[in-house]
N, CA, C and O atoms as a Tripos MOL2 file, in Angstrom:
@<TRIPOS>MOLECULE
protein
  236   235    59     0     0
PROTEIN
NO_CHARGES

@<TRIPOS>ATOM
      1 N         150.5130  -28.4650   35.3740 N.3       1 UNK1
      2 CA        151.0190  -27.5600   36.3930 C.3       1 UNK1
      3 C         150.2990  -26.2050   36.3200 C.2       1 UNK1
      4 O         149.7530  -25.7340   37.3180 O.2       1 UNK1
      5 N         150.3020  -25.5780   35.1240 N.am      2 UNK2
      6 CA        149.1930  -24.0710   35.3020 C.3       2 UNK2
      7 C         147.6330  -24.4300   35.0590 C.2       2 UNK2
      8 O         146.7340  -23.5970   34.9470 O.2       2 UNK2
      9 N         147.4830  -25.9390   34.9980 N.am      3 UNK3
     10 CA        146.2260  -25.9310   34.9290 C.3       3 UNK3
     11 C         145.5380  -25.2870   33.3370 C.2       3 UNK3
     12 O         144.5070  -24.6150   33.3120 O.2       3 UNK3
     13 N         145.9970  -25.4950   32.6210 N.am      4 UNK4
     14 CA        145.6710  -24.8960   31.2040 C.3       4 UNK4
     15 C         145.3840  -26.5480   30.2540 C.2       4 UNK4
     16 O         145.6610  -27.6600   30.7050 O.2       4 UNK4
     17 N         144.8660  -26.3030   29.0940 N.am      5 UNK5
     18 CA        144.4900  -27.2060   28.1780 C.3       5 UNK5
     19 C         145.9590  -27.2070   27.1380 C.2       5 UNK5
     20 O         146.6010  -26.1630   27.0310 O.2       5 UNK5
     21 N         146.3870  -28.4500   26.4230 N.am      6 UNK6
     22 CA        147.3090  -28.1170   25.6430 C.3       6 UNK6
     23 C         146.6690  -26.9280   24.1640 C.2       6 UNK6
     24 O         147.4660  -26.3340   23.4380 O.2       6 UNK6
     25 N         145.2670  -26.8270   24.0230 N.am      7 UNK7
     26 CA        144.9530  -25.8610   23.3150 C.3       7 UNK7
     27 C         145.0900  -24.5220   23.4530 C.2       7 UNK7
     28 O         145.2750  -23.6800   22.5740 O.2       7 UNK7
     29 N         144.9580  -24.3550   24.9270 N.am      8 UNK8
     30 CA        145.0610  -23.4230   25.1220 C.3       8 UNK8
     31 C         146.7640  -22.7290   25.3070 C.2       8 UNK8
     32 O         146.9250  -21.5120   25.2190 O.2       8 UNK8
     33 N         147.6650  -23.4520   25.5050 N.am      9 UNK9
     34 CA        149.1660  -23.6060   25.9250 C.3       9 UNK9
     35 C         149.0200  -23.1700   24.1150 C.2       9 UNK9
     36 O         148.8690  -21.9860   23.8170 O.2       9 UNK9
     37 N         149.0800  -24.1730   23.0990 N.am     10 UNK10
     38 CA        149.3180  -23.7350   21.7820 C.3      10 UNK10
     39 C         148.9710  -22.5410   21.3380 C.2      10 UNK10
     40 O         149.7250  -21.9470   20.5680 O.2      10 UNK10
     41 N         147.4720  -21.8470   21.8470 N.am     11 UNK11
     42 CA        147.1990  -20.6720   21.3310 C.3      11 UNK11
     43 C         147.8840  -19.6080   21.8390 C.2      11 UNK11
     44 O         148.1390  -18.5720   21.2250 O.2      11 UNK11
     45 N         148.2270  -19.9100   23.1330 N.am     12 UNK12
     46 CA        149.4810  -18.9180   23.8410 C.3      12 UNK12
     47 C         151.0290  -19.1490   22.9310 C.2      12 UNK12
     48 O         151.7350  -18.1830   22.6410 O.2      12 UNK12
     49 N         151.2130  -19.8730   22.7430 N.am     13 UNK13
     50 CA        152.6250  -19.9810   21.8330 C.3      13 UNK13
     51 C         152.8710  -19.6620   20.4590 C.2      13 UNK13
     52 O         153.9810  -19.5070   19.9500 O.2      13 UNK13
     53 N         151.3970  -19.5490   19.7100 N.am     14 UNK14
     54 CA        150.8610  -18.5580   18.4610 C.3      14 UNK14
     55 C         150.9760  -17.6620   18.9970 C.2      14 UNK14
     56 O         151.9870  -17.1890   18.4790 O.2      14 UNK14
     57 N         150.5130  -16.6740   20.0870 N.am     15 UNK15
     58 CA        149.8730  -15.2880   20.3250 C.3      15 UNK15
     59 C         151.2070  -15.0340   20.9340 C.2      15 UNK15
     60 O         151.4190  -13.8280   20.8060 O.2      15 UNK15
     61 N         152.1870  -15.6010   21.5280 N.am     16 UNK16
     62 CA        153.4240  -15.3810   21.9350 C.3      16 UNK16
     63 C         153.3310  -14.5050   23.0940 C.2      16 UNK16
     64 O         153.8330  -13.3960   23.2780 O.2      16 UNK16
     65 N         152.3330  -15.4710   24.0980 N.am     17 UNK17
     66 CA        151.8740  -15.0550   25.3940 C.3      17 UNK17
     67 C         152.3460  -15.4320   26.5450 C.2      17 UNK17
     68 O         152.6350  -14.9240   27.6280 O.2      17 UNK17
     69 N         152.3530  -16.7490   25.8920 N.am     18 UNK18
     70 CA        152.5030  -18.2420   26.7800 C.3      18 UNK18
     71 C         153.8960  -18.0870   27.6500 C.2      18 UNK18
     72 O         154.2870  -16.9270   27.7780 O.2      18 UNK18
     73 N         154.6870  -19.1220   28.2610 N.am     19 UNK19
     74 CA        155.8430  -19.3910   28.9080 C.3      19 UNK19
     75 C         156.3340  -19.4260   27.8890 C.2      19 UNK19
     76 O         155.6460  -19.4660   26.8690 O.2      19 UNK19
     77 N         158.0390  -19.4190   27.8520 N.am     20 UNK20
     78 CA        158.9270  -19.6220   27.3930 C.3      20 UNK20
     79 C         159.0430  -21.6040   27.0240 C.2      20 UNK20
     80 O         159.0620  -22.2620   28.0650 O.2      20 UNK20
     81 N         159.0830  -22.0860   26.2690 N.am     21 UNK21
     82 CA        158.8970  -22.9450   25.5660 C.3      21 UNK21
     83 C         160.4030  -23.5820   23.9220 C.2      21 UNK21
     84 O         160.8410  -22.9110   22.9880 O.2      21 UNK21
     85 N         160.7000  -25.0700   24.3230 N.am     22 UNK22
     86 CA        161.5100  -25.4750   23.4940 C.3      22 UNK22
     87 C         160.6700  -26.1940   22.3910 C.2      22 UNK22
     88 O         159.4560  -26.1260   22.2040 O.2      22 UNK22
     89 N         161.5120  -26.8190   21.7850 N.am     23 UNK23
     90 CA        161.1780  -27.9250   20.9020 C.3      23 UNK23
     91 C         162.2700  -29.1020   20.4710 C.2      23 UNK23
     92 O         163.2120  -29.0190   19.6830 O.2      23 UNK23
     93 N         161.6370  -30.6560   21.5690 N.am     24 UNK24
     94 CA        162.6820  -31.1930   20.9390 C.3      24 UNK24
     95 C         162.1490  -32.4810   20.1060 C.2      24 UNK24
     96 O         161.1640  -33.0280   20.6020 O.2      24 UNK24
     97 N         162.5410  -32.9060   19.1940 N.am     25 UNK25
     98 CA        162.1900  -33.8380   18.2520 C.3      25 UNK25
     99 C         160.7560  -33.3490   17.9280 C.2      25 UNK25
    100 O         159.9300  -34.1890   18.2850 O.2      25 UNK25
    101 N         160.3300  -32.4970   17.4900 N.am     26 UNK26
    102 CA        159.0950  -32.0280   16.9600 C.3      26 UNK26
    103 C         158.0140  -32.0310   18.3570 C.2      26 UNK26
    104 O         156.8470  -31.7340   18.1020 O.2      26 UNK26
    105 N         158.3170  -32.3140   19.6300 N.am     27 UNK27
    106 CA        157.9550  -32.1620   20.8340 C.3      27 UNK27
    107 C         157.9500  -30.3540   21.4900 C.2      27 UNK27
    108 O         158.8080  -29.5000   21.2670 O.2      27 UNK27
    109 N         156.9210  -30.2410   22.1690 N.am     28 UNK28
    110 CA        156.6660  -28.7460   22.9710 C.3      28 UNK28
    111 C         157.1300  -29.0070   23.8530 C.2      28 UNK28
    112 O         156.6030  -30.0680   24.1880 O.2      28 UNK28
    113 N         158.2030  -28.6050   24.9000 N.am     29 UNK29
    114 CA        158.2190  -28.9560   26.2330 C.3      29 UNK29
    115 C         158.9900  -27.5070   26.8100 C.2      29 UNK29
    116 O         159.7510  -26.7280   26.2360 O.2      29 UNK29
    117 N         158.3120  -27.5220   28.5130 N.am     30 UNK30
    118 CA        158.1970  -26.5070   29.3880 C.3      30 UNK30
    119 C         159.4130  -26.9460   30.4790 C.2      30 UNK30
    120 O         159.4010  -27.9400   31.2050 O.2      30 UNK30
    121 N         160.2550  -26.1170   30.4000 N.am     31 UNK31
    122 CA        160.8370  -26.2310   31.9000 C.3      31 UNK31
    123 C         160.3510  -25.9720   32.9680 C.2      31 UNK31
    124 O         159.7390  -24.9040   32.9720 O.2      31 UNK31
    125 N         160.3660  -26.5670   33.9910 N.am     32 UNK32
    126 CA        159.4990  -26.5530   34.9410 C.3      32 UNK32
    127 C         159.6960  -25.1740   35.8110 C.2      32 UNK32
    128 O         158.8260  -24.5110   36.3760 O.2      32 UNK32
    129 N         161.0710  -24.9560   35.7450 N.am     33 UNK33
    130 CA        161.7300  -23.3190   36.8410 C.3      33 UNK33
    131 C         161.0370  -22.0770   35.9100 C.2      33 UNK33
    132 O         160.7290  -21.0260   36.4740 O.2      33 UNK33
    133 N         160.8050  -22.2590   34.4370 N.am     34 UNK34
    134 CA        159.8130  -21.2340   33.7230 C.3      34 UNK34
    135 C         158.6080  -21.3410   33.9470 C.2      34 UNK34
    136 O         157.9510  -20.3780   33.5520 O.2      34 UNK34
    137 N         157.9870  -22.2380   34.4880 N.am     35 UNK35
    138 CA        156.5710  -22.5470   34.7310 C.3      35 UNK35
    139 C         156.0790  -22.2440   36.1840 C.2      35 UNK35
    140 O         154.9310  -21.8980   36.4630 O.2      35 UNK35
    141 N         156.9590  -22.3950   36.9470 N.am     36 UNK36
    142 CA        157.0530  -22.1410   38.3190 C.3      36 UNK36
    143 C         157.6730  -20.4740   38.3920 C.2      36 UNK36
    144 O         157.3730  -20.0690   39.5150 O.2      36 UNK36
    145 N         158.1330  -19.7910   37.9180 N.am     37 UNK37
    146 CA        158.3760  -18.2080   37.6560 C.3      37 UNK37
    147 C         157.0100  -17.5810   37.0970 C.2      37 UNK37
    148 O         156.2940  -16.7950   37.7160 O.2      37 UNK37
    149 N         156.8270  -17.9950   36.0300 N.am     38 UNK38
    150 CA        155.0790  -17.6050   35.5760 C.3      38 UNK38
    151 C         154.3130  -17.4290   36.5750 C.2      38 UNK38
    152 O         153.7500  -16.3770   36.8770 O.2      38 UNK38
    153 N         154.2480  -18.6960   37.2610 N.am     39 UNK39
    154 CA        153.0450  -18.5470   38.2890 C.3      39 UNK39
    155 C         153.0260  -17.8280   39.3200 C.2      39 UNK39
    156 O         151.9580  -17.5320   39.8570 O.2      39 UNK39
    157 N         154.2080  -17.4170   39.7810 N.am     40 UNK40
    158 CA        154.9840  -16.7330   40.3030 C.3      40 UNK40
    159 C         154.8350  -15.3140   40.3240 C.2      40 UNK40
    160 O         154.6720  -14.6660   41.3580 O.2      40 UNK40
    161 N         154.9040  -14.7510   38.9620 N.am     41 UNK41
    162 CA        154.7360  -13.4170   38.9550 C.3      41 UNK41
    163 C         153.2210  -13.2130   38.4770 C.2      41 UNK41
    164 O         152.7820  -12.1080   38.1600 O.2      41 UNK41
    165 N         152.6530  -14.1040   38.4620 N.am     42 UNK42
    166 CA        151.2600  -13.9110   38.1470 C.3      42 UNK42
    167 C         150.3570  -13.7920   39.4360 C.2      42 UNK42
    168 O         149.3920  -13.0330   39.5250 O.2      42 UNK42
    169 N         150.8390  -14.7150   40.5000 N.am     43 UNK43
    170 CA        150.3400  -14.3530   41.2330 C.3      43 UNK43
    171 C         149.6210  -13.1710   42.0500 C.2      43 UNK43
    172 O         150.4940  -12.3070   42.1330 O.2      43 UNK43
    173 N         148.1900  -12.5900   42.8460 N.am     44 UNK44
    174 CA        147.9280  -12.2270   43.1580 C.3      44 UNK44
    175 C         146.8090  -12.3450   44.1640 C.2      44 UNK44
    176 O         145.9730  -13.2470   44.2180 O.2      44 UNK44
    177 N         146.9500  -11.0440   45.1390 N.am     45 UNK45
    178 CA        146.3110  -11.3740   46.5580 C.3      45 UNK45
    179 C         144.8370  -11.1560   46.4510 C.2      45 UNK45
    180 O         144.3880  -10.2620   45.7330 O.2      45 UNK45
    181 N         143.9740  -12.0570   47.2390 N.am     46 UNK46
    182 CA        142.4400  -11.4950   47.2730 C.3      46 UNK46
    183 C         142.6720  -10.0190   47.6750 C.2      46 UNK46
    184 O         143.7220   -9.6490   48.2010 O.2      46 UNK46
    185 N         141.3280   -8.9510   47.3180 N.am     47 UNK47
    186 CA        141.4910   -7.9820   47.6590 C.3      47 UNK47
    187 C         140.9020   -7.4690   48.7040 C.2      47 UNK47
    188 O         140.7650   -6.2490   48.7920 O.2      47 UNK47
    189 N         140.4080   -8.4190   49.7750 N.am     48 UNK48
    190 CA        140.5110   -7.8470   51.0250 C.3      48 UNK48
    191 C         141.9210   -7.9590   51.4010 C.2      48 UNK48
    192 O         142.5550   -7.0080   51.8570 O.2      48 UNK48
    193 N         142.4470   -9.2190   51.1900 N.am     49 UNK49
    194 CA        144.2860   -9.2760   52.3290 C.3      49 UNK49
    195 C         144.8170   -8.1500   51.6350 C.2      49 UNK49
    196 O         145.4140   -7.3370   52.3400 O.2      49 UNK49
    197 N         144.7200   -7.8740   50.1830 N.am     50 UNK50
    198 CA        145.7380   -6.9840   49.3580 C.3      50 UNK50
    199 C         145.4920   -5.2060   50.1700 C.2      50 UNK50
    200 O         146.3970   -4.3990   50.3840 O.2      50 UNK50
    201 N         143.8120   -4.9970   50.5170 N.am     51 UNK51
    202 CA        143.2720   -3.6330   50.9230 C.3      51 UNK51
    203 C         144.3650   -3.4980   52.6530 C.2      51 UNK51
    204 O         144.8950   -2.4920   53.1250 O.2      51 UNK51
    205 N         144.3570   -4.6920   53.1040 N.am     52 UNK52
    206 CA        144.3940   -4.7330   54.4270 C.3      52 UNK52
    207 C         145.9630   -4.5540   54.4990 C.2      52 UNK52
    208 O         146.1930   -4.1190   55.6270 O.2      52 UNK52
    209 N         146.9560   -4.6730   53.9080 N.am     53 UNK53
    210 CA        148.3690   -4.8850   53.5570 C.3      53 UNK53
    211 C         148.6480   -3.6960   53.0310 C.2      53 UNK53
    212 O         149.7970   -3.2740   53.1590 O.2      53 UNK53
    213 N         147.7390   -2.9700   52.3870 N.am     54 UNK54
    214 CA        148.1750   -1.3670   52.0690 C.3      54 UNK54
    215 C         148.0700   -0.5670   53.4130 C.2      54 UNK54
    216 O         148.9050    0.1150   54.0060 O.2      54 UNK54
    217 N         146.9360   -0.8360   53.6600 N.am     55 UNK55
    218 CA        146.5740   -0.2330   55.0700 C.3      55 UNK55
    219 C         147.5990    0.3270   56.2010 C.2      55 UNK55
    220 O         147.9900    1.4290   56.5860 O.2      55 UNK55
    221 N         147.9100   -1.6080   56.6540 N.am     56 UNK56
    222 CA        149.7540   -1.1440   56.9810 C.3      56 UNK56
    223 C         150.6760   -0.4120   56.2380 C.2      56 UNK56
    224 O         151.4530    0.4510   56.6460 O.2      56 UNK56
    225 N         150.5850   -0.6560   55.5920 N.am     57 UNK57
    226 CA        152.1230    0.0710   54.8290 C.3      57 UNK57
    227 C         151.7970    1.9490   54.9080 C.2      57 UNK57
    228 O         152.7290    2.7510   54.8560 O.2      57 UNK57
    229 N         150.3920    2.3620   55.0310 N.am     58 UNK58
    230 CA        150.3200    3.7530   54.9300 C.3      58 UNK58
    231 C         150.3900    4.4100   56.5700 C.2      58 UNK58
    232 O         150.4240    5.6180   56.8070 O.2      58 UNK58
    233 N         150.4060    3.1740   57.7500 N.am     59 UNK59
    234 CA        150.4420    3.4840   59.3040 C.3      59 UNK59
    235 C         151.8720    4.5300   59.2860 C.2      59 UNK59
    236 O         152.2870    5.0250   60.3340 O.2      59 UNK59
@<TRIPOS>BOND
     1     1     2 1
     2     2     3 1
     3     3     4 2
     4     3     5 am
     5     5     6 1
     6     6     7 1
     7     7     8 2
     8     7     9 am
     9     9    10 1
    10    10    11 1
    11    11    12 2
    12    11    13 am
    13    13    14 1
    14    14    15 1
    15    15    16 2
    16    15    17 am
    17    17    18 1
    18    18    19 1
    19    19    20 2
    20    19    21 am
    21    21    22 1
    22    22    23 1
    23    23    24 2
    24    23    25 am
    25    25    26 1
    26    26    27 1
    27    27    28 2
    28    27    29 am
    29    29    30 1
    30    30    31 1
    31    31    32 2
    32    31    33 am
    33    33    34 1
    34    34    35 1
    35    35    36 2
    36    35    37 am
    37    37    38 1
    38    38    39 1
    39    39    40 2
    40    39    41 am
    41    41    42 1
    42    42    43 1
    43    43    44 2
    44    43    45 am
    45    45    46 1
    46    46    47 1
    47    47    48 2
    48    47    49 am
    49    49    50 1
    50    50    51 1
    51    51    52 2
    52    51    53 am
    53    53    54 1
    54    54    55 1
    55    55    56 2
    56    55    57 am
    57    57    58 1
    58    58    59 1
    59    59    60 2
    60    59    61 am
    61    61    62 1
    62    62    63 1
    63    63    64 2
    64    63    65 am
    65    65    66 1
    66    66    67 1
    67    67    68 2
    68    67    69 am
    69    69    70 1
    70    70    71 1
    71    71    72 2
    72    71    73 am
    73    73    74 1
    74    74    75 1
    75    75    76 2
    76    75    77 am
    77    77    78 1
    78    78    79 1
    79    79    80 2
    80    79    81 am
    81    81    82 1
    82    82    83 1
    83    83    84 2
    84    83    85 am
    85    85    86 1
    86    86    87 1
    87    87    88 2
    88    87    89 am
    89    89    90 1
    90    90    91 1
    91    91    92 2
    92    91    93 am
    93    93    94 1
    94    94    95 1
    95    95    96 2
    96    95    97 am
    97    97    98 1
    98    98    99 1
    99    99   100 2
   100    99   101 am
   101   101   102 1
   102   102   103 1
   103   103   104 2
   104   103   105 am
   105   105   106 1
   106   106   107 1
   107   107   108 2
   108   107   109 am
   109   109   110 1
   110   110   111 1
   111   111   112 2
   112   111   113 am
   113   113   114 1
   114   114   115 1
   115   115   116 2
   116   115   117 am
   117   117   118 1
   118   118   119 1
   119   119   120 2
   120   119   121 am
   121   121   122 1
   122   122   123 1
   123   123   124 2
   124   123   125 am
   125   125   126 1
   126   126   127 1
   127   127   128 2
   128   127   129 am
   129   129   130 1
   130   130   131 1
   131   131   132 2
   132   131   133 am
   133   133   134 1
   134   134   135 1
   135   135   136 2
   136   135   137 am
   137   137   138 1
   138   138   139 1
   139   139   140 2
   140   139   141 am
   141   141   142 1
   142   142   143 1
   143   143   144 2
   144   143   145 am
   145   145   146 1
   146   146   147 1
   147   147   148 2
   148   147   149 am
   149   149   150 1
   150   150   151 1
   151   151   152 2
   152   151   153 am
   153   153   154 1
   154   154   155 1
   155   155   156 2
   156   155   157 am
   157   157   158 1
   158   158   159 1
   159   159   160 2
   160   159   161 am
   161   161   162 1
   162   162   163 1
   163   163   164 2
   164   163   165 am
   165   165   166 1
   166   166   167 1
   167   167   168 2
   168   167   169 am
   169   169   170 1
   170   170   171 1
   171   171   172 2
   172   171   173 am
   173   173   174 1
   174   174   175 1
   175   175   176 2
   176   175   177 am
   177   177   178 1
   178   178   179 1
   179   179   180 2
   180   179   181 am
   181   181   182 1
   182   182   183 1
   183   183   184 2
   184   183   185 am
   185   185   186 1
   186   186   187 1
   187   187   188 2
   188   187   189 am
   189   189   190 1
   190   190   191 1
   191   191   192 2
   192   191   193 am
   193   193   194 1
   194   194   195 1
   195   195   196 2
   196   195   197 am
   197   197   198 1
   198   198   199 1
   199   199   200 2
   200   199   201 am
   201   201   202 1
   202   202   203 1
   203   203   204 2
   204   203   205 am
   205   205   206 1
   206   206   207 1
   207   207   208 2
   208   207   209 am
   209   209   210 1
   210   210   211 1
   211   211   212 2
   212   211   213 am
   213   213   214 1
   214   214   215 1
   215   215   216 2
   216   215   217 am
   217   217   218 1
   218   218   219 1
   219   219   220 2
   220   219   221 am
   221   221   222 1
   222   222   223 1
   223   223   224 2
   224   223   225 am
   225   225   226 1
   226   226   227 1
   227   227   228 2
   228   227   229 am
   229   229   230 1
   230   230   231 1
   231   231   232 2
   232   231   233 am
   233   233   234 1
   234   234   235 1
   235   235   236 2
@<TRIPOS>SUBSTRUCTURE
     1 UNK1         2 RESIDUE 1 A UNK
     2 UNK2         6 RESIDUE 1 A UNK
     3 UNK3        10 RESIDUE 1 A UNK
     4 UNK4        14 RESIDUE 1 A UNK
     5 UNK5        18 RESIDUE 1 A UNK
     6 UNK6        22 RESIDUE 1 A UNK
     7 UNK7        26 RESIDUE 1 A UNK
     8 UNK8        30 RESIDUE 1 A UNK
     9 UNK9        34 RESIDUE 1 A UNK
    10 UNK10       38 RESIDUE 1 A UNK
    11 UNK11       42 RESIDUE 1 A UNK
    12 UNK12       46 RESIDUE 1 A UNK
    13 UNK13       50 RESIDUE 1 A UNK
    14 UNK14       54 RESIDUE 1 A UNK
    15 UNK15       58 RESIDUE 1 A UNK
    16 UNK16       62 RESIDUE 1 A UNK
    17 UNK17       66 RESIDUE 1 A UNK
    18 UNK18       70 RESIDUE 1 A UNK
    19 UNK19       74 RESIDUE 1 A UNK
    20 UNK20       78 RESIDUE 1 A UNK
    21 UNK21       82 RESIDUE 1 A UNK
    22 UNK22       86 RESIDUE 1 A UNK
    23 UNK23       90 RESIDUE 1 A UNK
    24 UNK24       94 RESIDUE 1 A UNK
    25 UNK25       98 RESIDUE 1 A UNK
    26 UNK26      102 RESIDUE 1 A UNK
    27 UNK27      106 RESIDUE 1 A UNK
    28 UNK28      110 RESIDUE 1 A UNK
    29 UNK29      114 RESIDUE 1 A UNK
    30 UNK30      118 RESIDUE 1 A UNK
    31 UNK31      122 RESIDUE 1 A UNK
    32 UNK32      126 RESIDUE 1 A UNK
    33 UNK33      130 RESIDUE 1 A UNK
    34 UNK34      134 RESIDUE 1 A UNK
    35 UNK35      138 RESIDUE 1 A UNK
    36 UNK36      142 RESIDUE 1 A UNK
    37 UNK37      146 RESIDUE 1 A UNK
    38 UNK38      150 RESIDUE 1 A UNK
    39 UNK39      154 RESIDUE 1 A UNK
    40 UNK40      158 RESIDUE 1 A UNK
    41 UNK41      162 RESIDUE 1 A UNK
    42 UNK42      166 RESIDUE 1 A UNK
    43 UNK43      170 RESIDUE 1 A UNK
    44 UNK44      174 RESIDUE 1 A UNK
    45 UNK45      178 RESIDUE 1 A UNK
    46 UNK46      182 RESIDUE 1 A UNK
    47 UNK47      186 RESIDUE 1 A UNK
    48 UNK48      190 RESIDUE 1 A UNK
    49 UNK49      194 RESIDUE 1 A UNK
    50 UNK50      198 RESIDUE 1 A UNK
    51 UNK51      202 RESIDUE 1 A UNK
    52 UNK52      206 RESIDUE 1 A UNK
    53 UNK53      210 RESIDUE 1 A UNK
    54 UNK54      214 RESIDUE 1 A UNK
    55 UNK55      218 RESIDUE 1 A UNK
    56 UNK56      222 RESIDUE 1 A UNK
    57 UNK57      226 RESIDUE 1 A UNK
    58 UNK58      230 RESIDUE 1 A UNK
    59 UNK59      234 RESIDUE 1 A UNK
């Protein structure tokens, strides 16, 4: 779903970067409504639409 490597998911969960994350039976697993919030607030606009969207807002 974020398109990441499980290496890279682990080095985020060392560096305590990553999503919010369980453990069940010695298993990593992601809820999907935390994974879908991540992407979520990570999101961002190219910066022409983002230039063009300030633009308005200063009319």
């Amino acid at each position: 779903m974020l398109g990441r490597s499980p290496d890279t998911l682990k080095r985020w969960r060392y560096e305590g970067t990553g999503p919010e994350y369980t453990v069940i039976n010695g298993r990593v697993a992601y809820d999907e409504l935390v994974l879908l919030e991540m992407i979520r607030a990570n999101t961002r606009l190219p910066s022409v639409r983002a230039a063009m969207e300030d633009n308005r807002g200063n009319l």
